[in-house]
N, C-alpha and C positions, 0 to 999 in steps of 0.2 A: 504494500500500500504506500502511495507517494502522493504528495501534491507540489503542483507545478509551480513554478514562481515565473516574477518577470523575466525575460529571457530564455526562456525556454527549459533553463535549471529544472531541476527535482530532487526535493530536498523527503528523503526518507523519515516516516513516522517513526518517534521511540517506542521501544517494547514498551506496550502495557501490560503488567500482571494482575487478576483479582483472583487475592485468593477464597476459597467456599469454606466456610467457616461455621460449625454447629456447637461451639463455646465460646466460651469469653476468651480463656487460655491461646486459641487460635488465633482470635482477633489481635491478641497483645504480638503472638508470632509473627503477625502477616503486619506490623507498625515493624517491629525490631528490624522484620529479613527485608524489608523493603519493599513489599507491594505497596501498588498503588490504589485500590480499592478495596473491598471486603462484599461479596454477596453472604448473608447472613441467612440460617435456615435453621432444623431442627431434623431430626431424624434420616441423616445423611444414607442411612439403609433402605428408606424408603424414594428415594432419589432425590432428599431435601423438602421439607413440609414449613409452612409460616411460623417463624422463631414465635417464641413468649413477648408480653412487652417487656416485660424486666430484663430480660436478655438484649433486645433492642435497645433500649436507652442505656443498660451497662457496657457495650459495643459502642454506642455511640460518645457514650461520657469519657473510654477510659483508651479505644484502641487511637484515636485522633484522625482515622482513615473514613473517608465516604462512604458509608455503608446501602447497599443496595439489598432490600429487605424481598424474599421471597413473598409472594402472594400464591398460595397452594394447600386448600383446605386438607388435603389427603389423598394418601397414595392414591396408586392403580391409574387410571387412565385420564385422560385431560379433557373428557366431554363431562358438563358440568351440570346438575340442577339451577335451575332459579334460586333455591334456597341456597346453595353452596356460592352461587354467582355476588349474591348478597355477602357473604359472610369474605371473601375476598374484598368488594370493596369497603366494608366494614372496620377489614384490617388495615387495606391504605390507609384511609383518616386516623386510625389510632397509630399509625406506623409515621405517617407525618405527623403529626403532633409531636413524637419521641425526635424528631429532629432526623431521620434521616435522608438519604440523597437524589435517595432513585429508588426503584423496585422491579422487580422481576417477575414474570406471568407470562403464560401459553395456557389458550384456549380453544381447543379445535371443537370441529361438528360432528356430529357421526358420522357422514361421508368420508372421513379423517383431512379434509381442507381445515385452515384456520378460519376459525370464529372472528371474521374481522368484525364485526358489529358489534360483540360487545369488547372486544382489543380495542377498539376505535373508544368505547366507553371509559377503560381503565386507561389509556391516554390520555384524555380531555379531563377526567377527575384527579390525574395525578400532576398535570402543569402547574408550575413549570417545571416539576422534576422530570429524571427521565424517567421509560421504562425501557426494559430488556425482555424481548420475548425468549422464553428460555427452550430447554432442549423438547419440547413439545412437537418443537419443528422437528426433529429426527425421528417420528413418529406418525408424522402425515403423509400423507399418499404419494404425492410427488414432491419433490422436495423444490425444483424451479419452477415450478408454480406457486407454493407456496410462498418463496421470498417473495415473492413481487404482492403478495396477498400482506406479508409482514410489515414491507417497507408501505402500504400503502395506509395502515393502520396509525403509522407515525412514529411508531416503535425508533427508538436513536440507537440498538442495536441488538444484534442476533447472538444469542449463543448454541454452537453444534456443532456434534463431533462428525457432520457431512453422511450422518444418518448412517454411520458405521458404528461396530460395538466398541469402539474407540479413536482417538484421532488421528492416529497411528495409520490405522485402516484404511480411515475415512480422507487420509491427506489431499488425496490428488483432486479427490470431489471437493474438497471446503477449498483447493487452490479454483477451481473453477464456479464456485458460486464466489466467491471474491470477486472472480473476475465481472460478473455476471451483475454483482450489486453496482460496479462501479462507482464506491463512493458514496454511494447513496443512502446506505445504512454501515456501522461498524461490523465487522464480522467476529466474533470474539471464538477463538478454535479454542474448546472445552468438552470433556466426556474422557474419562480415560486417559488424561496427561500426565507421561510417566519421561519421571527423569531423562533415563536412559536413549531413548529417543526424542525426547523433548527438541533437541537442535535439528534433526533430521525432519521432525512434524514444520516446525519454524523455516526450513530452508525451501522444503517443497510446498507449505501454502502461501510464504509470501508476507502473513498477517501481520500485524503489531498488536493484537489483543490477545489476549491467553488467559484461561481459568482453570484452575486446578486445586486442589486441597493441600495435594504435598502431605498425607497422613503417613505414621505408620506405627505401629503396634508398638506401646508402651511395654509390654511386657512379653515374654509366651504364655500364650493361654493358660489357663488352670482349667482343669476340669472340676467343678466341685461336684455334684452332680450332673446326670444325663441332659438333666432341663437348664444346667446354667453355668455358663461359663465366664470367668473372670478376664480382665484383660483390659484395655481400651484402647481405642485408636488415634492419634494425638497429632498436631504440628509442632516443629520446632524452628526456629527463625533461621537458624544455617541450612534445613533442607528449601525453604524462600528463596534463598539466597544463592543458593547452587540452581536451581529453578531458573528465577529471572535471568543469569551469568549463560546458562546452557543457552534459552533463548535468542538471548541476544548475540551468541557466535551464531546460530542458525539463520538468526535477522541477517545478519553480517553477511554471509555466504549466500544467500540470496542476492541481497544489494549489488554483490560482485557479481553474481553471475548473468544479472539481469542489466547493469552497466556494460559487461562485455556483451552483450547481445547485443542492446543499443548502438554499441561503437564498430561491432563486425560487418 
């Protein structure tokens, strides 16, 4: 992603990280390792549900980072009740009040296209913050049909792993719906961002947005019983930090490869 300047220049966007964050603990990680925002949620096993407010406003009082608050009454799939419709934007206004930045929501119809009419509704209720239509979209029918449904909702950005079971997978597709937004929305590459390829995901989509959790297992499990297991899942600011550092060589190696194209 680039924008033009006078002269014909093109000056490359910086990596943005947000990292996904279901504690406070995280929240303080992702201020220490250097992210730039926090999407904040609650039941990361269930793919991320609407934090509490107290979690909200202690995220917002203590990590100093923009917090973007999930809007997602409950697991399972993204076609929604009236009643459930309600109690989403019930939690934006309690979610604005707590002072945070922006929010995050995907609403599709059962046909599996996006619900633009009521996306169109948690846009105009949430200005002038942003929102983020979140991974909803890797679950719709077509997926380039669907951006052009996202961007037209007003959404300021997308996040998806290019509708693969990770972004690893999904690379070449999220380099070509990048391509596809032209700007026109953020593309934010998230689903399954793992270290280890993190520069290689970053090289072949091109993007400067990125989310990912960066957790890992505080301990080795305990088994105390069949039905319960000890253990938790956790951030720490140095795995942030190796995160953003890996991205940004990927950023890098793109920029070059795509300036040698330009000049060949």
């Amino acid at each position: 992603m680039t924008i033009r300047i006078a002269g014909g220049l093109r000056l490359s966007r910086e990596v943005v990280f947000e990292l996904c964050a279901e504690d406070l603990e995280s929240c303080v990680a992702a201020r220490e390792g250097g992210a730039d925002r926090i999407e904040l949620c609650c039941a990361l096993i269930e793919g991320g549900l609407t934090p509490s407010h107290a979690l909200i406003s202690a995220a917002v009082a203590q990590s100093g980072l923009p917090i973007y608050t999930i809007l997602r009454p409950r697991g399972g799939g993204f076609v929604y009740s009236d009643a459930e419709f309600t109690l989403m934007q019930e939690d934006l206004e309690h979610a604005r009040s707590l002072g945070v930045s922006g929010f995050v929501a995907g609403v599709l119809r059962p046909d599996g296209n996006v619900d633009g009419n009521r996306m169109r509704l948690l846009v105009e209720q949430a200005t002038p913050l942003e929102v983020t239509f979140h991974r909803a979209f890797d679950a719709a029918t077509n997926l380039e049909h669907a951006l052009e449904d996202v961007i037209s909702t007003g959404c300021r950005r997308l996040l998806t792993s290019g509708g693969a079971e990770n972004v690893f997978t999904g690379a070449e597709r999220l380099r070509r719906l990048g391509v596809q937004a032209a700007e026109r929305i953020e593309i934010a590459v998230g689903g399954g961002l793992r270290l280890e390829t993190a520069a290689e995901v970053a090289r072949i989509t091109g993007a400067s947005q990125f989310h990912g959790s960066v957790r890992q297992l505080e301990s080795p499990p305990e088994i105390v019983s069949k039905d319960l297991v000890t253990g938790r899942m956790f951030t720490k600011p140095e795995n942030v930090r190796m995160m953003i550092a890996a991205l940004k060589v990927g950023h890098g190696k793109w920029e070059s490869e795509s300036n040698a194209h330009r000049t060949s």
